[in-house]
DRENPA-3360 file (N, C-alpha, C; in nm, 2 decimals, always signed):
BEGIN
1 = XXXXXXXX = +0.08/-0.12/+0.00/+0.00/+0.00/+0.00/+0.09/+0.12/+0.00 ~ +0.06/+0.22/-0.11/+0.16/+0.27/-0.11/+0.08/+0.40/+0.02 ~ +0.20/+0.46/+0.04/+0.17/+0.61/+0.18/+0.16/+0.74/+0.06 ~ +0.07/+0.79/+0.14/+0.00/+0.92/+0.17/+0.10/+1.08/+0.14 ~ +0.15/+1.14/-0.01/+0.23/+1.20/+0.03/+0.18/+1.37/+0.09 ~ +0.23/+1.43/+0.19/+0.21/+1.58/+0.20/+0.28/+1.68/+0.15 ~ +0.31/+1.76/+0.06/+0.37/+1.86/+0.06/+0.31/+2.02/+0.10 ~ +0.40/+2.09/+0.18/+0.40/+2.22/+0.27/+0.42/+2.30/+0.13;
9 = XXXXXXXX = +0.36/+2.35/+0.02/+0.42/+2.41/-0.06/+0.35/+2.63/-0.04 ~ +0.40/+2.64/-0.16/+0.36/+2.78/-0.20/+0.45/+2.86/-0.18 ~ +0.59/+2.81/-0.15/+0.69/+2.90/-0.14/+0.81/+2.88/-0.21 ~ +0.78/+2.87/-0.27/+0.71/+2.97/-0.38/+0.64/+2.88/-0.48 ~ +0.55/+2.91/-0.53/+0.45/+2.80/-0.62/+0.55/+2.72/-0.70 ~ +0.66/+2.84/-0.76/+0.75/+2.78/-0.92/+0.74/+2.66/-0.82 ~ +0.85/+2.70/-0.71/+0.90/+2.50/-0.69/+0.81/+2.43/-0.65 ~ +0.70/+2.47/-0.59/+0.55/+2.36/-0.56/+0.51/+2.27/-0.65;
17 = XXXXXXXX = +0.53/+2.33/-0.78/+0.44/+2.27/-0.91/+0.60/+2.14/-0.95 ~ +0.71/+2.16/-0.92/+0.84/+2.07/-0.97/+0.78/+2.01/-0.87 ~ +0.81/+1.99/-0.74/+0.78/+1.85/-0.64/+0.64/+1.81/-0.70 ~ +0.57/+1.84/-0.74/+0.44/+1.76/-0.80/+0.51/+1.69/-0.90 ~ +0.54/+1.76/-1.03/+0.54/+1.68/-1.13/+0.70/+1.62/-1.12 ~ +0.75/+1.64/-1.04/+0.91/+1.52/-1.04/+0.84/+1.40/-0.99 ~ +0.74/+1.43/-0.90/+0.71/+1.25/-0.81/+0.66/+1.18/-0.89 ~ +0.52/+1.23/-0.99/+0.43/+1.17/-1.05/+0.50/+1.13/-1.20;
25 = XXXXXXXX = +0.60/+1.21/-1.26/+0.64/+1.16/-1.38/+0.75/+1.08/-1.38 ~ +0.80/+1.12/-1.25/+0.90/+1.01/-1.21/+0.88/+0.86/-1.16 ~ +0.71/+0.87/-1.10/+0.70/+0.71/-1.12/+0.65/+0.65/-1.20 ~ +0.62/+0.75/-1.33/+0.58/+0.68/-1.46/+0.71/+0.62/-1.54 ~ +0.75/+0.71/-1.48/+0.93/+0.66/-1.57/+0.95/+0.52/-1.56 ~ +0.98/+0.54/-1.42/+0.99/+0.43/-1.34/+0.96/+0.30/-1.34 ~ +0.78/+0.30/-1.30/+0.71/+0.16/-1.32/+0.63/+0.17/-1.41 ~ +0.63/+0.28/-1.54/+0.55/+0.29/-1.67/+0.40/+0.26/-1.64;
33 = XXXXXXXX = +0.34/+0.28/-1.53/+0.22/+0.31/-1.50/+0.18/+0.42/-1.44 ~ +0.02/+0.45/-1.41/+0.02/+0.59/-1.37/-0.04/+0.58/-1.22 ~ -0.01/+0.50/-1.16/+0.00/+0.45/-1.02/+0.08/+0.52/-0.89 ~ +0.08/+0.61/-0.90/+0.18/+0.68/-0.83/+0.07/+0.74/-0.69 ~ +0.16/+0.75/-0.60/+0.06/+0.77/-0.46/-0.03/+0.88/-0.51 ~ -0.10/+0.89/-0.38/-0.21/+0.99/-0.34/-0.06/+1.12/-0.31 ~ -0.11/+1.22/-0.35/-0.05/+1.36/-0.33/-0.12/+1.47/-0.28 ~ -0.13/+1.52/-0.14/-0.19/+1.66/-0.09/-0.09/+1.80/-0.09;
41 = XXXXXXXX = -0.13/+1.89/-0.13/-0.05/+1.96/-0.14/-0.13/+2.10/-0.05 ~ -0.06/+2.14/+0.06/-0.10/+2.25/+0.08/-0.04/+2.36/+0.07 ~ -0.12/+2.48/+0.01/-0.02/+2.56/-0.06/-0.03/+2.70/+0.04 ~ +0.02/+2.75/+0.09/+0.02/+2.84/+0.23/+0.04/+3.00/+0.11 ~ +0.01/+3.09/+0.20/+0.04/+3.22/+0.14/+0.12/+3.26/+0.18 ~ +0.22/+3.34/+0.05/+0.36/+3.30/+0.08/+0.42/+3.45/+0.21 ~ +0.35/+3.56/+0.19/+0.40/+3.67/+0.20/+0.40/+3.67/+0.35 ~ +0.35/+3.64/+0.42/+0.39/+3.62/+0.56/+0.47/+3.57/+0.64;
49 = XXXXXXXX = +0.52/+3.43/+0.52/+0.65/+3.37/+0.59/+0.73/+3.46/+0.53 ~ +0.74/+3.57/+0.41/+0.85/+3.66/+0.39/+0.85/+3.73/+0.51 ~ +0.73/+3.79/+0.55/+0.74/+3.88/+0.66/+0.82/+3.89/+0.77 ~ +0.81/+3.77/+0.82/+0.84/+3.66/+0.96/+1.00/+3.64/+0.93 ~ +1.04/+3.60/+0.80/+1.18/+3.58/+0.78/+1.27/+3.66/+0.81 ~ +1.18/+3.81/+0.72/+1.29/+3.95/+0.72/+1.28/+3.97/+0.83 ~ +1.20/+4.01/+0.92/+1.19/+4.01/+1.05/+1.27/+3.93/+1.17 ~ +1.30/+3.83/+1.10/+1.42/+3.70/+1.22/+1.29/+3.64/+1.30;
57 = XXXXXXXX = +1.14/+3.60/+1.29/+1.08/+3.59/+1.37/+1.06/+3.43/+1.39 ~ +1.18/+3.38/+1.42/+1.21/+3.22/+1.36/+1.08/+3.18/+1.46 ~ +1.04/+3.18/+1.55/+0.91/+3.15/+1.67/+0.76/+3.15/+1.57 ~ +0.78/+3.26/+1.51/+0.61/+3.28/+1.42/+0.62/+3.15/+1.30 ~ +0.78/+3.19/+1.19/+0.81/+3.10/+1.11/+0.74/+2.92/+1.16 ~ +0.82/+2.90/+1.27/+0.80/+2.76/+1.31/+0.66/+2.70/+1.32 ~ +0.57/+2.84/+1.40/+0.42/+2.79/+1.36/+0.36/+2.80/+1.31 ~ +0.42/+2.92/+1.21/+0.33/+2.85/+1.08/+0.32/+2.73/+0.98;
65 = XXXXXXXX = +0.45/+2.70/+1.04/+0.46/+2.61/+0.89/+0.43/+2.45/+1.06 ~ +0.46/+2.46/+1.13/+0.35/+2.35/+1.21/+0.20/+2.37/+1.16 ~ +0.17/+2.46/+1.14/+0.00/+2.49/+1.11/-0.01/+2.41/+0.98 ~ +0.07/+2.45/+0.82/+0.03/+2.38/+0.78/+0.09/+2.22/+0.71 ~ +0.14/+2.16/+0.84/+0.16/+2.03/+0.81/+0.09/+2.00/+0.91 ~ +0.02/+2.02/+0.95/-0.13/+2.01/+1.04/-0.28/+1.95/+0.98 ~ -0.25/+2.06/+0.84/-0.32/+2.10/+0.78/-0.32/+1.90/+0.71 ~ -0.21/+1.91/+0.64/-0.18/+1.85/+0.57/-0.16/+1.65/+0.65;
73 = XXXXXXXX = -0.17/+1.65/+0.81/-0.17/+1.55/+0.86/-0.34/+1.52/+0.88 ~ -0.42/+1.63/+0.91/-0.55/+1.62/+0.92/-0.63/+1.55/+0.81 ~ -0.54/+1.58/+0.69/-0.59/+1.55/+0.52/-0.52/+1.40/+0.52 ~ -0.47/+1.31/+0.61/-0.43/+1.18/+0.59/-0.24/+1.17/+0.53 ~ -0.26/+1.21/+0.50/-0.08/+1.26/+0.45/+0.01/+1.14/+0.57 ~ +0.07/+1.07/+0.49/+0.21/+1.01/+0.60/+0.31/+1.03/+0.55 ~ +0.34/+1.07/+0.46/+0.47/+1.11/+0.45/+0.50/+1.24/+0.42 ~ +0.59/+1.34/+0.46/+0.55/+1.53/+0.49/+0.67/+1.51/+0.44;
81 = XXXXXXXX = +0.68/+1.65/+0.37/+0.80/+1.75/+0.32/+0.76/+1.87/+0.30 ~ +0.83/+1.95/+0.36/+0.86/+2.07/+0.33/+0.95/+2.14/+0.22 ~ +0.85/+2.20/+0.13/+0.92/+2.24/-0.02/+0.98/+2.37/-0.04 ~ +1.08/+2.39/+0.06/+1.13/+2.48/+0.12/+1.32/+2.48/+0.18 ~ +1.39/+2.46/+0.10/+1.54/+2.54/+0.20/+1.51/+2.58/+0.33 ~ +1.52/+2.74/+0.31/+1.47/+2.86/+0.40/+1.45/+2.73/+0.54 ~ +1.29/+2.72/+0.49/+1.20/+2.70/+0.65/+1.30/+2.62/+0.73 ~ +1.39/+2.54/+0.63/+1.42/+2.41/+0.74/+1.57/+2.47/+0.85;
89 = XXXXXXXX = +1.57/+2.56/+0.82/+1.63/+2.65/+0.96/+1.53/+2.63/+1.09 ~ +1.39/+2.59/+1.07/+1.31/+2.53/+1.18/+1.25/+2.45/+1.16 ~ +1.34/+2.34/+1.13/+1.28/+2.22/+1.10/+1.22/+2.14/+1.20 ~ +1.31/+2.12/+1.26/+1.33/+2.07/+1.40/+1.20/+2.09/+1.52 ~ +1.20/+2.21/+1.53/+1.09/+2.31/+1.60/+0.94/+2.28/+1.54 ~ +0.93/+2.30/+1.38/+0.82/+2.27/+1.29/+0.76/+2.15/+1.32 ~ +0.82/+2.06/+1.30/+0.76/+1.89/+1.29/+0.77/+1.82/+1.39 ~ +0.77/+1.88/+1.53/+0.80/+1.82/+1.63/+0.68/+1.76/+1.71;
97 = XXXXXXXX = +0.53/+1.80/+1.60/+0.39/+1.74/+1.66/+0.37/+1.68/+1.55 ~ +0.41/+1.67/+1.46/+0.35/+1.61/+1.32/+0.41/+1.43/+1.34 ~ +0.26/+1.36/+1.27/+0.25/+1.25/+1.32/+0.30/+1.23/+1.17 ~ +0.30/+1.25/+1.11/+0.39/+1.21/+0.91/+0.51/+1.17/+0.95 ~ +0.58/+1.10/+0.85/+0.72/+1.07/+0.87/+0.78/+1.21/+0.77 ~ +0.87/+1.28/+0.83/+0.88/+1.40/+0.78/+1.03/+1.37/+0.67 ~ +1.02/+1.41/+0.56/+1.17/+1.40/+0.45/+1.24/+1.52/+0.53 ~ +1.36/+1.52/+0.59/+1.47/+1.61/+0.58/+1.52/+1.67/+0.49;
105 = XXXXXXXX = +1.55/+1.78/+0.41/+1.61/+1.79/+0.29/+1.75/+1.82/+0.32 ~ +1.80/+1.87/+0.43/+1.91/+1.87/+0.50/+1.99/+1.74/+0.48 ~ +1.92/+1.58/+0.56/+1.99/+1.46/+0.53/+1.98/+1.43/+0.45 ~ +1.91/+1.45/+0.35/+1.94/+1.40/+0.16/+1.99/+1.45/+0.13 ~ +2.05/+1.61/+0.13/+2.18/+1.66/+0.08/+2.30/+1.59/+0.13 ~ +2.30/+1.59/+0.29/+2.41/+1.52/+0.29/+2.45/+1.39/+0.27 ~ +2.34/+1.32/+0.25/+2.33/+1.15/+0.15/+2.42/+1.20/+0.06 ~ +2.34/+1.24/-0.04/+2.38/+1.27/-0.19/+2.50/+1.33/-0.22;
113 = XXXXXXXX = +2.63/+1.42/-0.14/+2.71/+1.44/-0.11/+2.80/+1.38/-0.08 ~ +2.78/+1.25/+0.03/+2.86/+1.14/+0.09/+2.88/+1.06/-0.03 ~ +2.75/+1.01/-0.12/+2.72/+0.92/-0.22/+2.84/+1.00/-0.34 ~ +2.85/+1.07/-0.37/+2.95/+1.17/-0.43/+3.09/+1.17/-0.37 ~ +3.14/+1.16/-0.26/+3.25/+1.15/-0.22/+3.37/+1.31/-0.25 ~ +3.17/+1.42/-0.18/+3.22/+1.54/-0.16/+3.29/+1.54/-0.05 ~ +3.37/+1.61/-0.01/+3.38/+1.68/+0.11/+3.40/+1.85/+0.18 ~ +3.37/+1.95/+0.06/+3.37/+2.05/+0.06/+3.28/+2.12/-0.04;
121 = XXXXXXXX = +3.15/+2.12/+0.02/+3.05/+2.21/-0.09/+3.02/+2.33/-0.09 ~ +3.00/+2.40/-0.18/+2.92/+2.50/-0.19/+2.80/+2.51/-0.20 ~ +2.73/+2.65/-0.14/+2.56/+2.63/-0.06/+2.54/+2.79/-0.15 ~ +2.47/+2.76/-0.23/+2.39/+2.90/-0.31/+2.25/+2.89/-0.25 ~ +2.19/+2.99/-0.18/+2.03/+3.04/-0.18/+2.00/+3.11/-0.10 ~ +1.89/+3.16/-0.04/+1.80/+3.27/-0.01/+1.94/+3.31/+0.06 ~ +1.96/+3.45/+0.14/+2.06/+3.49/+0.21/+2.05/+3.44/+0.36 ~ +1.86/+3.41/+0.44/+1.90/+3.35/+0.54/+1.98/+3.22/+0.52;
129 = XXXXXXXX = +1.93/+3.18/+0.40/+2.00/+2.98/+0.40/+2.19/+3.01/+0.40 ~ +2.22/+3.12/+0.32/+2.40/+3.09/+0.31/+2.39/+3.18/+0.43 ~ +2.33/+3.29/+0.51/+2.41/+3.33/+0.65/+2.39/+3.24/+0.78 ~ +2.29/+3.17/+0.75/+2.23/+3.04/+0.85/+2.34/+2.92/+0.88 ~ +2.34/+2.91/+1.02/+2.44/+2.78/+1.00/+2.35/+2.64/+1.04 ~ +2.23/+2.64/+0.98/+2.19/+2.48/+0.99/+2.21/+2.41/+0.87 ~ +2.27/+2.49/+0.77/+2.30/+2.38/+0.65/+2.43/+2.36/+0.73 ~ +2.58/+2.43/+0.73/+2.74/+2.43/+0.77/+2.71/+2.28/+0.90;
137 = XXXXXXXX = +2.63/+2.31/+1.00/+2.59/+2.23/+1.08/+2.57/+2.12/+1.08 ~ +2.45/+2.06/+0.98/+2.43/+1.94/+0.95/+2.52/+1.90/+0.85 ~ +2.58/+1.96/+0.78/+2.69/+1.86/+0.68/+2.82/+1.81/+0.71 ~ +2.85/+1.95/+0.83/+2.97/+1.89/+0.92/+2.96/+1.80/+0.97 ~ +2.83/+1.75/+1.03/+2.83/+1.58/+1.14/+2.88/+1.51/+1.02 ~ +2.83/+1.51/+0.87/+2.88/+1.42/+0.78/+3.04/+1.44/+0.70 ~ +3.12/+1.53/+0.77/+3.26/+1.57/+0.80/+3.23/+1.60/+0.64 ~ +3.12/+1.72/+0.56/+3.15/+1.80/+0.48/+3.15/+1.95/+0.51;
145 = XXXXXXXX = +3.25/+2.02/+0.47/+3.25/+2.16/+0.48/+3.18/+2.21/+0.44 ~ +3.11/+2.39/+0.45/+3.02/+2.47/+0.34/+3.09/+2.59/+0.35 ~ +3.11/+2.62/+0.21/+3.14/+2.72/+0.18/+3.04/+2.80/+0.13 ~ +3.03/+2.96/+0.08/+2.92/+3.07/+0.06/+3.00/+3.16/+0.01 ~ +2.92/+3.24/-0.07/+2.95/+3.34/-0.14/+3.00/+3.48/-0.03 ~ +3.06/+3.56/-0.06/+3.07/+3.69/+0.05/+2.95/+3.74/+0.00 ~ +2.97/+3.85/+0.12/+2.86/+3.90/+0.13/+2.78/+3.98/+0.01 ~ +2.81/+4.06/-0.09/+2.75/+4.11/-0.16/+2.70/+4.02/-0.25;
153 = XXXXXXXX = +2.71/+3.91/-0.28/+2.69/+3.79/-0.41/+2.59/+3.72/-0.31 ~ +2.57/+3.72/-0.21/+2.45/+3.68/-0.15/+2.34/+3.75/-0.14 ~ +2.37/+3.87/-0.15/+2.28/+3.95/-0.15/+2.21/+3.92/-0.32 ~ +2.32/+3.96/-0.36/+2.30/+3.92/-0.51/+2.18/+3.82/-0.57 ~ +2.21/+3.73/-0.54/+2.12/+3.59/-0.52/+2.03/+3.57/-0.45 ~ +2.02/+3.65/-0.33/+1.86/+3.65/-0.32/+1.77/+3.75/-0.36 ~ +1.81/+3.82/-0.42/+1.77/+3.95/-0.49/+1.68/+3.84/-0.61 ~ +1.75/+3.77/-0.70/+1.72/+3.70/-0.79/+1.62/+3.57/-0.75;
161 = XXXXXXXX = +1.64/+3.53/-0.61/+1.52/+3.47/-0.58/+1.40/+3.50/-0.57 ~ +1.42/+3.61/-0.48/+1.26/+3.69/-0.42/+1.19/+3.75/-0.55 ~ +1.27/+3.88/-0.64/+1.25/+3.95/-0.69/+1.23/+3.92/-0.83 ~ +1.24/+3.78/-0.91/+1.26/+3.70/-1.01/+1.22/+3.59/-1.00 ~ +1.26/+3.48/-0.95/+1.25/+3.37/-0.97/+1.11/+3.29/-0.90 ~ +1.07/+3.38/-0.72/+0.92/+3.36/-0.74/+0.85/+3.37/-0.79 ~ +0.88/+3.49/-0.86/+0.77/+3.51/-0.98/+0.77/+3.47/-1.06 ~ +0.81/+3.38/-1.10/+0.80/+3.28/-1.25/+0.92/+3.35/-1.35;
169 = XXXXXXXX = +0.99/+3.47/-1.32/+1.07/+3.54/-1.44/+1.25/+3.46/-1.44 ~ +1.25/+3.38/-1.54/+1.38/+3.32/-1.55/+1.41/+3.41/-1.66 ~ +1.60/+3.44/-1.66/+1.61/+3.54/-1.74/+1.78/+3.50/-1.77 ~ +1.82/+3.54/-1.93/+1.98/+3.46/-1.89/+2.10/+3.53/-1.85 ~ +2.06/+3.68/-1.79/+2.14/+3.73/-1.71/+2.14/+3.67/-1.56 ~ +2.04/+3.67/-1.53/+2.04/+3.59/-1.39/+2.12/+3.41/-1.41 ~ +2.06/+3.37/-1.51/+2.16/+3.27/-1.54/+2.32/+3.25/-1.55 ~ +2.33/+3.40/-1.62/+2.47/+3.40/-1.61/+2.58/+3.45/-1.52;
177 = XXXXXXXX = +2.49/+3.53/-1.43/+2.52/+3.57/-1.29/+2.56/+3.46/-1.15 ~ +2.43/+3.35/-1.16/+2.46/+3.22/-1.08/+2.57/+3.15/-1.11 ~ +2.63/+3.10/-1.25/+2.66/+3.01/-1.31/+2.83/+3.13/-1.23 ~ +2.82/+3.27/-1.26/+2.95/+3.27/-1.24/+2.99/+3.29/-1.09 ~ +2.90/+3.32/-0.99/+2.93/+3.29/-0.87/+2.90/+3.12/-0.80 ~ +2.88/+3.05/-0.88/+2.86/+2.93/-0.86/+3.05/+2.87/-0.87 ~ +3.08/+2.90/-0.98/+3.25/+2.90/-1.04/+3.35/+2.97/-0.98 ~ +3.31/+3.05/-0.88/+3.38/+3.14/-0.77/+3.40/+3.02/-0.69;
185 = XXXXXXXX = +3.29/+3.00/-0.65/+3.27/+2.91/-0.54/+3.41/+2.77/-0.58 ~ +3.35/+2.71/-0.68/+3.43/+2.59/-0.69/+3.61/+2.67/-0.74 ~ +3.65/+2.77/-0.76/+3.79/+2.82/-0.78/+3.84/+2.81/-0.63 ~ +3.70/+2.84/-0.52/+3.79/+2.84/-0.37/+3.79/+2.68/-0.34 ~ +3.75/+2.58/-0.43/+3.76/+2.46/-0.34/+3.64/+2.41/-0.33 ~ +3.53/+2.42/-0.39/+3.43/+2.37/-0.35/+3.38/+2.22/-0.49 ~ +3.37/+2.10/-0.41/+3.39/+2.01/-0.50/+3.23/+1.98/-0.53 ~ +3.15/+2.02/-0.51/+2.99/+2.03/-0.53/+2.94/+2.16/-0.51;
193 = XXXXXXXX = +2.81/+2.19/-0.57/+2.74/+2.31/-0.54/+2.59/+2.25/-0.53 ~ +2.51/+2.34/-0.41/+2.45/+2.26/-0.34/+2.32/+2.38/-0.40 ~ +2.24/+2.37/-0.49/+2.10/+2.43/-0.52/+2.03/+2.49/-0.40 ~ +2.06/+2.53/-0.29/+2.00/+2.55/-0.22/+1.87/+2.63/-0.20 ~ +1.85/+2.63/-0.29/+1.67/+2.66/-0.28/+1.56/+2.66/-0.42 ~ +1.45/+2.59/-0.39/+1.40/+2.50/-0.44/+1.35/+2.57/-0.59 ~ +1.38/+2.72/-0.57/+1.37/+2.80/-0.75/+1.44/+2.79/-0.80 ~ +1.63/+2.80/-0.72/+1.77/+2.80/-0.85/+1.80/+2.67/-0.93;
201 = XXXXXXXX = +1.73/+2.56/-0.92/+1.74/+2.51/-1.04/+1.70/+2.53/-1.14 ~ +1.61/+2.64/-1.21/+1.57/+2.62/-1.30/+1.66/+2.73/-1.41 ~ +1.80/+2.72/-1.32/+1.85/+2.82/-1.36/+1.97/+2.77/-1.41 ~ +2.03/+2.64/-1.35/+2.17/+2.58/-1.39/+2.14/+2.42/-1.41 ~ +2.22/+2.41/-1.50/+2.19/+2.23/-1.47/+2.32/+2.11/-1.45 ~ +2.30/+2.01/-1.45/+2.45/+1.94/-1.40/+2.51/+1.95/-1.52 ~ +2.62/+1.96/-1.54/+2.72/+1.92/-1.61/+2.74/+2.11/-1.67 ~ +2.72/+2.18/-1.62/+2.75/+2.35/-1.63/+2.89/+2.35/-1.56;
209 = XXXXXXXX = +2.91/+2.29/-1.48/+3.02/+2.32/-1.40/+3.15/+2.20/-1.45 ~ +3.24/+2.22/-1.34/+3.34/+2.09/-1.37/+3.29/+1.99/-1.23 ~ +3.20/+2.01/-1.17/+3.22/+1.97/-1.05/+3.01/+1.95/-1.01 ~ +2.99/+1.85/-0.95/+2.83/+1.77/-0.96/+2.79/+1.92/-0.91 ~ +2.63/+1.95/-0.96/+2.54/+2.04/-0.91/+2.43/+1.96/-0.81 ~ +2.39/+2.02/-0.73/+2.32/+1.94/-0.66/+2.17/+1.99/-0.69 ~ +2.04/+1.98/-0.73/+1.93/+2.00/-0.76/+1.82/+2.00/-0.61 ~ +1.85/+2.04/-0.54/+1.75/+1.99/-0.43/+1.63/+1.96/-0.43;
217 = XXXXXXXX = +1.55/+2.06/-0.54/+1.38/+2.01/-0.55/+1.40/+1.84/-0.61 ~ +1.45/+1.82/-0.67/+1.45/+1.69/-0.74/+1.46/+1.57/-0.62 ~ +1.61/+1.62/-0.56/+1.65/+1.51/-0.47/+1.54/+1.51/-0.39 ~ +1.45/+1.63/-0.29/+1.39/+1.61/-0.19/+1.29/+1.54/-0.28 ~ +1.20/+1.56/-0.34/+1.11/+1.49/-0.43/+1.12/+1.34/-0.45 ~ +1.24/+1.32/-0.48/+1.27/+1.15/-0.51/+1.25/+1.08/-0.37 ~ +1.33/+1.17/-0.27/+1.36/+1.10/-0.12/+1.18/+1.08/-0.10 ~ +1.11/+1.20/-0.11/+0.93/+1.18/-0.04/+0.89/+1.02/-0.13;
225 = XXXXXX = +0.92/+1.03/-0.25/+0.85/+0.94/-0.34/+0.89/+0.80/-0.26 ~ +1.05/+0.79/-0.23/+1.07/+0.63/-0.23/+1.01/+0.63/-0.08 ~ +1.04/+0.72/+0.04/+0.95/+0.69/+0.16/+0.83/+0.65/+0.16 ~ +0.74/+0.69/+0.04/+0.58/+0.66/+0.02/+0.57/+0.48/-0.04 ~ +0.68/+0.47/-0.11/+0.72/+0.39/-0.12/+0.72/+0.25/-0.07 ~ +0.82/+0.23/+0.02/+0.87/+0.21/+0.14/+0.80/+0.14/+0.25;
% end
């Protein structure tokens, strides 16, 4: 029997709609049927977890997004993800009542990193995710380093998140902007680059670089699918 998936999305829709269609065309790929679990998606409104963010109001952050995997446990859901980088700075805090088995996207990067035989990545996304140390944190227990852009190329990059990329506007200066602070990154040593948030892929893809890209919507998507799985 396969499980119940939840996804916390709407933050930003772009990546809501890839975790949909990565799970469902990916299990057609897969087992060439169109058998693929049940999928709830709740889609929150986005501008108040901006609010909360800019703000540092990590306490409001945490209940909202408990609220809606609440939402989303009340609707039958056993397997939860959050379609989200950012939030998972309160991961921990968030899902600490939720009865779903929750996907980490934090430990599937650092799977998929180990499985790579990185040990020093680079982390592109929102500015809280590269000034935040819960990604550096969790990758170090898996004895990987994180490197980040200085400060103004972070700024940089989330400029291009908020201000572009939620809104659906892909553009190939912003393309070419990522790609060349992505290439900074790997000149200081960085043997991966870690998509960190769930819009910049639609902006680079693997084999751009000399060194593996890491896709996060995709990976966390594959990880929900095989738990439902499972």
């Amino acid at each position: 029997m396969l499980k119940r998936i939840g996804i916390l999305g709407g933050c930003s829709p772009e990546s809501t709609v890839e975790y949909y269609r990565t799970m469902t065309r990916g299990f057609t790929r897969r087992f060439g049927t169109h058998a693929y679990p049940e999928i709830v998606i709740h889609s929150v409104t986005f501008e108040r977890f901006i609010l909360w963010m800019r703000a540092r109001d990590w306490r409001s952050l945490a209940e909202g997004i408990a609220d809606g995997l609440d939402v989303l446990d009340r609707a039958g859901a056993e397997v939860g993800l959050i379609a989200s980088n950012t939030f998972h700075l309160v991961f921990d805090e968030a899902t600490a009542s939720t009865s779903m088995q929750m996907v980490s996207m934090l430990d599937v990067v650092a799977d998929r990193l180990g499985a790579l035989g990185c040990r020093r990545a680079g982390l592109l996304g929102t500015k809280i995710t590269m000034d935040s140390s819960f990604y550096p944190e969790r990758l170090m227990r898996s004895g990987i380093e994180t490197l980040v852009p200085p400060v103004g190329e972070r700024e940089v990059v989330d400029r291009i998140v908020f201000e572009d990329l939620s809104r659906g506007a892909v553009t190939d200066e912003a393309r070419d902007v990522l790609r060349a602070i992505a290439g900074r990154l790997v000149d200081r040593g960085a043997d991966a680059i870690i998509l960190g948030c769930t819009e910049l892929p639609v902006l680079m893809d693997e084999g751009e670089l000399s060194v593996p890209i890491l896709d996060t919507t995709t990976l966390h998507a594959n990880a929900g699918l095989e738990m439902a799985l499972s």
